[in-house]
N, C-alpha and C positions, 0 to 999 in steps of 0.2 A: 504494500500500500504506500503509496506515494506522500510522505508528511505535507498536512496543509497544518493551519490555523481553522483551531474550532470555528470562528468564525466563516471562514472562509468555505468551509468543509460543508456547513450546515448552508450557508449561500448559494452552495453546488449543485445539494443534494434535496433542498426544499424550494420549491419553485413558488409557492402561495406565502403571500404576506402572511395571515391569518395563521397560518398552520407555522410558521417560522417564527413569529412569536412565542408559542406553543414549544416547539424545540430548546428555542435561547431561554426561557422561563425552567422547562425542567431541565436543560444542563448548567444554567446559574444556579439551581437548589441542590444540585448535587457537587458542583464544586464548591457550595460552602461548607458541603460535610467533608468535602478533601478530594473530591475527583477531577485529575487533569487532562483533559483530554487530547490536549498538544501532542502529549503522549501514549493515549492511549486510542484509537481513532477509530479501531472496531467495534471498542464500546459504545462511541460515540454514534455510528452507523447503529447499532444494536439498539439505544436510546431512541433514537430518529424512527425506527421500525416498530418500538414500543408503542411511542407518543400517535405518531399518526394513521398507524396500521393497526394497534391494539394485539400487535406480534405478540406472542405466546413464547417459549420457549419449547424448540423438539420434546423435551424430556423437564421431567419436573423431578427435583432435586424432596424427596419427603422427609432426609434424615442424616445426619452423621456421628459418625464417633472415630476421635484417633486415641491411640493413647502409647507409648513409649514404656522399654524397660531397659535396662543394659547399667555397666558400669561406666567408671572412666574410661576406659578401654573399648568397650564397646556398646553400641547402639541399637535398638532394632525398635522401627516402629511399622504401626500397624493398624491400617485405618480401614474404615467400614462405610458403605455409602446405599441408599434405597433410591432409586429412581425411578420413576411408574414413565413408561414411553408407550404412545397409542394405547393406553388400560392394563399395562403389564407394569409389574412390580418387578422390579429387578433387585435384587439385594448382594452384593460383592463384598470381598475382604481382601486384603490383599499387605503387604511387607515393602517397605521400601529403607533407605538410609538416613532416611529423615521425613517427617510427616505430609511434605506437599510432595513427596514423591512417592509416599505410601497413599494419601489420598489420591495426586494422578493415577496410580496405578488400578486405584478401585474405581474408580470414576470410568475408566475405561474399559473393563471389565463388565461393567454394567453396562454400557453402550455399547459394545462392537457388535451383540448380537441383531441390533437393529439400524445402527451405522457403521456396519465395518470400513467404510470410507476411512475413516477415524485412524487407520491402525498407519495412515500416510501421514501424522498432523503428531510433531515432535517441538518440545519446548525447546527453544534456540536461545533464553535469556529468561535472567528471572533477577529481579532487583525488588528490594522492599526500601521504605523512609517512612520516617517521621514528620506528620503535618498535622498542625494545630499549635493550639498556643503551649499546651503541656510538654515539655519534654520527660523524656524518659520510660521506666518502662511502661505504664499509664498511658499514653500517646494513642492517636490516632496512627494507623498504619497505612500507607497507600503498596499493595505489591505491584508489581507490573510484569506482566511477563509476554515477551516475544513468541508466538508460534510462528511453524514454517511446514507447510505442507511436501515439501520440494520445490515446489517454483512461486509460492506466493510465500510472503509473509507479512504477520500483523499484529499490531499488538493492544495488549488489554488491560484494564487495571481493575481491581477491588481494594475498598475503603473499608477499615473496621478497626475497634479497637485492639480486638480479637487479630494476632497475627495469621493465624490459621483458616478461621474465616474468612480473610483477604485477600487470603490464600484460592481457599477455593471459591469465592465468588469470581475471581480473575481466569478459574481455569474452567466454571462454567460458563463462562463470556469467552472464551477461546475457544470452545468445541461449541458453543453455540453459533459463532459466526463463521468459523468453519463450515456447519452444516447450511449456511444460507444459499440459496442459491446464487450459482458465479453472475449472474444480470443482478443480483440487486447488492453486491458486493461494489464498495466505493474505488 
């Protein structure tokens, strides 16, 4: 995806005064909770399809759990994820090195059997910070993370206090605009 300015992005992609009001109103209320969309632009496309399409998400997220054991030495976490896709309840588990690539791993697990496309669509970057007036561990979290299909790439962000939750709000906005179709991709 070709970096624009939010602005410019939503000026591209929304042709109606009325309805572009509409866009700059809900992405002004979300980057006051900390979302930037200069950098994150699939979101922003994702938002856009929310606002004036009333887009749904392929798959609905009903549940999580992570949870970690190991010593200094070693790690092992282990997350769990329920997604209902077209009326089916999916439920996965899965192990990774660390929690957003134990939940990537469940996450996908429960998707492939209805999006195997999915199994082409690999994190290429993953960045977290700190946004709000608090610092520390208390903070507002933005992650951001780069997918890449093989010839596209794009990227997404999740906002939460919750590192983990921003975690995976960011990686269901990456398989969700993965799965959009390539005409309404920006």
């Amino acid at each position: 995806m070709k970096p624009e300015s939010t602005v410019t992005l939503i000026n591209r992609l929304v042709q109606e005064a009325e309805q572009r009001v509409q866009v700059f109103t809900a992405a002004a209320e979300r980057e006051t909770f900390g979302y930037a969309y200069n950098d994150a632009q699939a979101s922003l496309v994702l938002l856009i399809a929310r606002v004036l399409d009333d887009k749904k998400l392929p798959f609905e997220l009903k549940g999580y759990h992570v949870s970690m054991r190991g010593d200094l030495g070693t790690d092992t976490c282990e997350a769990s994820v329920k997604v209902i896709v077209r009326g089916a309840q999916y439920h996965k588990v899965s192990d990774g090195s660390g929690p957003v690539c134990a939940l990537d791993a469940a996450l996908r697990l429960a998707l492939h059997e209805s999006f195997p496309q999915l199994v082409k669509v690999n994190l290429a970057d993953y960045s977290v910070r700190l946004v709000g007036e608090k610092a520390g561990a208390d903070s507002k979290t933005i992650v951001s993370i780069e997918f890449s299909d093989g010839k596209d790439t794009w990227k997404v962000a999740g906002v939460s206090k919750n590192l983990v939750k921003a975690s995976l709000l960011a990686l269901i906005d990456g398989y969700e605009y993965a799965l959009l179709p390539v005409m309404s991709k920006a």
